[in-house]
Each structure stands twice: as structure tokens, then as C-alpha cells.
C-alpha positions, -999 to +999 in steps of 0.1 A: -130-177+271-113-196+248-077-184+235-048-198+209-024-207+226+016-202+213+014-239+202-015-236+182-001-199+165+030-220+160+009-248+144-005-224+122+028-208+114+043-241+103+009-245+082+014-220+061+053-225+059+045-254+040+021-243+018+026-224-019+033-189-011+036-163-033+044-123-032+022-109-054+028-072-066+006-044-079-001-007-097-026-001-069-042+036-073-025+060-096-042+088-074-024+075-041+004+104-033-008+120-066+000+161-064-026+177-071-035+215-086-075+223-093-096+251-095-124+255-073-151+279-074-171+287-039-208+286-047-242+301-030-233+283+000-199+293+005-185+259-005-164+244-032-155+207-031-123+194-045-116+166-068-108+139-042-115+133-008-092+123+023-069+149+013-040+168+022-013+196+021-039+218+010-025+250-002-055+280-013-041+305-040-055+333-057-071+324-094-036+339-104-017+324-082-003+355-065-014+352-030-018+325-009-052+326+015-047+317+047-064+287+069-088+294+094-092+327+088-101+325+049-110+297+044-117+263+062-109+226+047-128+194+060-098+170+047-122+141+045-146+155+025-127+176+002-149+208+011-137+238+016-159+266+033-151+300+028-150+321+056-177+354+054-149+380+072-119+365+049-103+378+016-119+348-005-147+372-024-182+356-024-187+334-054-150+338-058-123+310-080-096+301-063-063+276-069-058+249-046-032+224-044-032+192-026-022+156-021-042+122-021-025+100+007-024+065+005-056+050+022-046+027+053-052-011+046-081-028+053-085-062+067-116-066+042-094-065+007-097-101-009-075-094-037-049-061-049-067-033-069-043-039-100-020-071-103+009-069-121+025-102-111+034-128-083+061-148-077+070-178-052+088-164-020+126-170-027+126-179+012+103-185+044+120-195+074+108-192+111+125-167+133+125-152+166+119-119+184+154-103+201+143-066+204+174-057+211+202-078+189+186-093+164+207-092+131+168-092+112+159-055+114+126-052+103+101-020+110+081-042+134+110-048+152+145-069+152+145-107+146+168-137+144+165-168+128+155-199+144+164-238+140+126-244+157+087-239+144+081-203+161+048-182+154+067-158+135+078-163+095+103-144+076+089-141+040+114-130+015+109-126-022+135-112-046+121-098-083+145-104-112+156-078-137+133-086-163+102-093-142+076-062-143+104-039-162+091-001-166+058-010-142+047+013-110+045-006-079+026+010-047+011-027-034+020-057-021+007-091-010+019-125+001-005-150-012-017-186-001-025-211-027-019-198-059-025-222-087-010-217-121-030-225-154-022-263-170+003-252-190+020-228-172+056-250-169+062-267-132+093-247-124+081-213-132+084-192-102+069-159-122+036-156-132+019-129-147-018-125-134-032-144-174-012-172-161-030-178-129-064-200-124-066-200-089-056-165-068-051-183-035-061-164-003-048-127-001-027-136+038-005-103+037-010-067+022+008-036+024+006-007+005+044+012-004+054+042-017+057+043-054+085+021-069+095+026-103+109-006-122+134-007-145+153-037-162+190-028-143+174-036-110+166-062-085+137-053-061+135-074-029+108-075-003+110-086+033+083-088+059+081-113+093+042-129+092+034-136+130+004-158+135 
């Protein structure tokens, strides 16, 4: 069976050090961690389906609110589906209306995405430097795990990228990207380090993504990301 080897993850580490990389930023979903209040009415079949599906936090209310119905024993929720199912013995009346609150999760990433859902801008990391794993020192703490920096090629890259004030001012962030390759338009000027998705010909290959909880921008901040890339 045929493996990569630490020199060849290395190799490819040092590859993509020294290509153009850029962290590329986006709205993603405005319904990720959305909280949400609908009616549902149970039909013929004892069902009522929400407005979204992979929910959760669900919370069944009386039509006015005063009572809450209780789960398992009124009612029944299939969280991927969005279905409720009323239960025949419960206090939900047949046919009944009910008020249900909720919330739409974040989905998990998917190795499949090629691009992020909405783009708001990228811009070249301000720093990518090889580093190396000390679990239990390392002055790099990271969620993956602590980190210090390294004079050698490792298979491990810390990709930093700091946004400036006026960069994406008053936008919604919840997704995140480093990129591979990007190539600005003609006359986009050499030492540009922002670019705004119009100013973009090429998209590059989509190396990184990770989707965050929603960040607000406003112009009296800086907002820095952080992340170690191991090949």
C-alpha cells in the first residue's frame, strides 16, 4: 500500500507556502443559528412540518402561547426532518395549531464545497510560517492543539490574516476560507492585498473552510484569523 511519507507532506507544505494565498471571508447562510418562531398546524395525519430542517431547541407552545407541550408525551420531533408528530394520548387536539420555536444550526463542512456560499472579500495572509506540534508548551494555542514556530519546512503551516478597519465595514461574517491561487483582474494594482470578489478573475482552489459564529463588522475594529494547515 502506498503512503506519503512526512517528507512528501512536508514537500507539499512548503508548496503551498510559496504560493498566493489568500483568506477569503463570507455572509454564508443568513438562516445558520437563525431563532426561529412559526406556527404549525397538525394535519389528517397527525403531522405538521416546520419551516427548516436539521433543527433544534424545539420548544411546542399553545397557539397563545400559554402552555408549553411537553416532548415525548405530546408531541414527537424528527430534528432532521422538521416533522413533528402529534401524539394521539397527548394534549395537542387533533387538527390542532400550535407555536413552535426553534433554531437552525450551522451545517458541518463538507469536503465537497468548491467555493463559499456568499463572498464578501479575500485578502493575502499577512503571515504563513511553518510550525511545530508541542502539546504541552507550545506558545501557539490553537483549538487543534498548541504549536511553536519552527526555523525548518514542517508539514504543518500557520496561516494568519489580519482584516483592516475599513475592509468589509457593517458586513456579517459566518464563513471562512484560505484560498490557493487567486488571480486579480488586469487592473486591479500589484500591491493590493484586498480584493473584493468584482476584482477577482481567477478564484484559486478553495484549500481551507470553516464556518464561525456570526461576526458583526464594524469600522473601529480589526478582525484577525488564525488557523495551522497540516498536510
Amino acid at each position: 500500500m502506498a503512503i506519503l511519507t512526512d517528507s512528501g507532506r512536508t514537500a507539499l507544505a512548503t508548496a503551498v507556502k510559496n504560493s498566493v494565498l489568500h483568506l477569503a471571508w463570507g455572509r454564508g447562510q443568513s438562516w445558520w443559528d437563525e431563532n426561529r418562531a412559526d406556527v404549525a398546524i397538525f394535519g389528517d395525519d397527525n403531522r405538521a412540518a416546520l419551516g427548516r430542517t436539521n433543527v433544534a431547541g424545539v420548544v411546542v407552545r399553545t397557539a397563545d402561547e400559554l402552555n408549553t407541550y411537553a416532548a415525548g408525551t405530546d408531541y414527537t420531533v424528527n430534528v432532521v426532518t422538521g416533522v413533528l408528530t402529534r401524539v394521539l394520548t397527548g394534549a395537542i387536539p387533533a387538527k390542532g395549531t400550535v407555536r413552535v420555536s426553534y433554531k437552525t444550526p450551522r451545517p458541518p463542512e463538507t469536503p465537497a464545497r468548491t467555493a463559499l456560499f456568499d463572498e464578501v472579500g479575500r485578502k493575502k495572509l499577512t503571515e504563513c510560517r511553518y510550525v511545530i506540534p508541542n502539546p504541552e508548551s507550545g506558545s501557539i494555542v490553537m483549538t487543534t492543539g498548541r504549536f511553536d514556530p519552527s526555523d525548518v519546512p514542517t508539514p504543518h503551516l500557520l496561516a494568519r490574516t489580519v482584516f483592516a478597519f475599513n475592509e468589509a465595514p457593517l458586513e456579517t461574517i459566518r464563513e471562512t476560507g484560505v484560498v490557493l491561487g487567486t488571480v486579480a483582474k488586469p487592473n486591479v494594482p500589484p500591491g493590493q492585498l484586498y480584493l473584493a470578489p468584482g476584482e477577482v478573475v481567477n478564484p484559486g482552489i478553495l484549500l481551507v473552510l470553516q464556518y464561525t459564529s456570526p461576526i458583526v463588522r464594524n469600522g473601529a475594529t480589526q478582525q484577525s484569523f488564525e488557523s495551522v494547515l497540516t498536510f
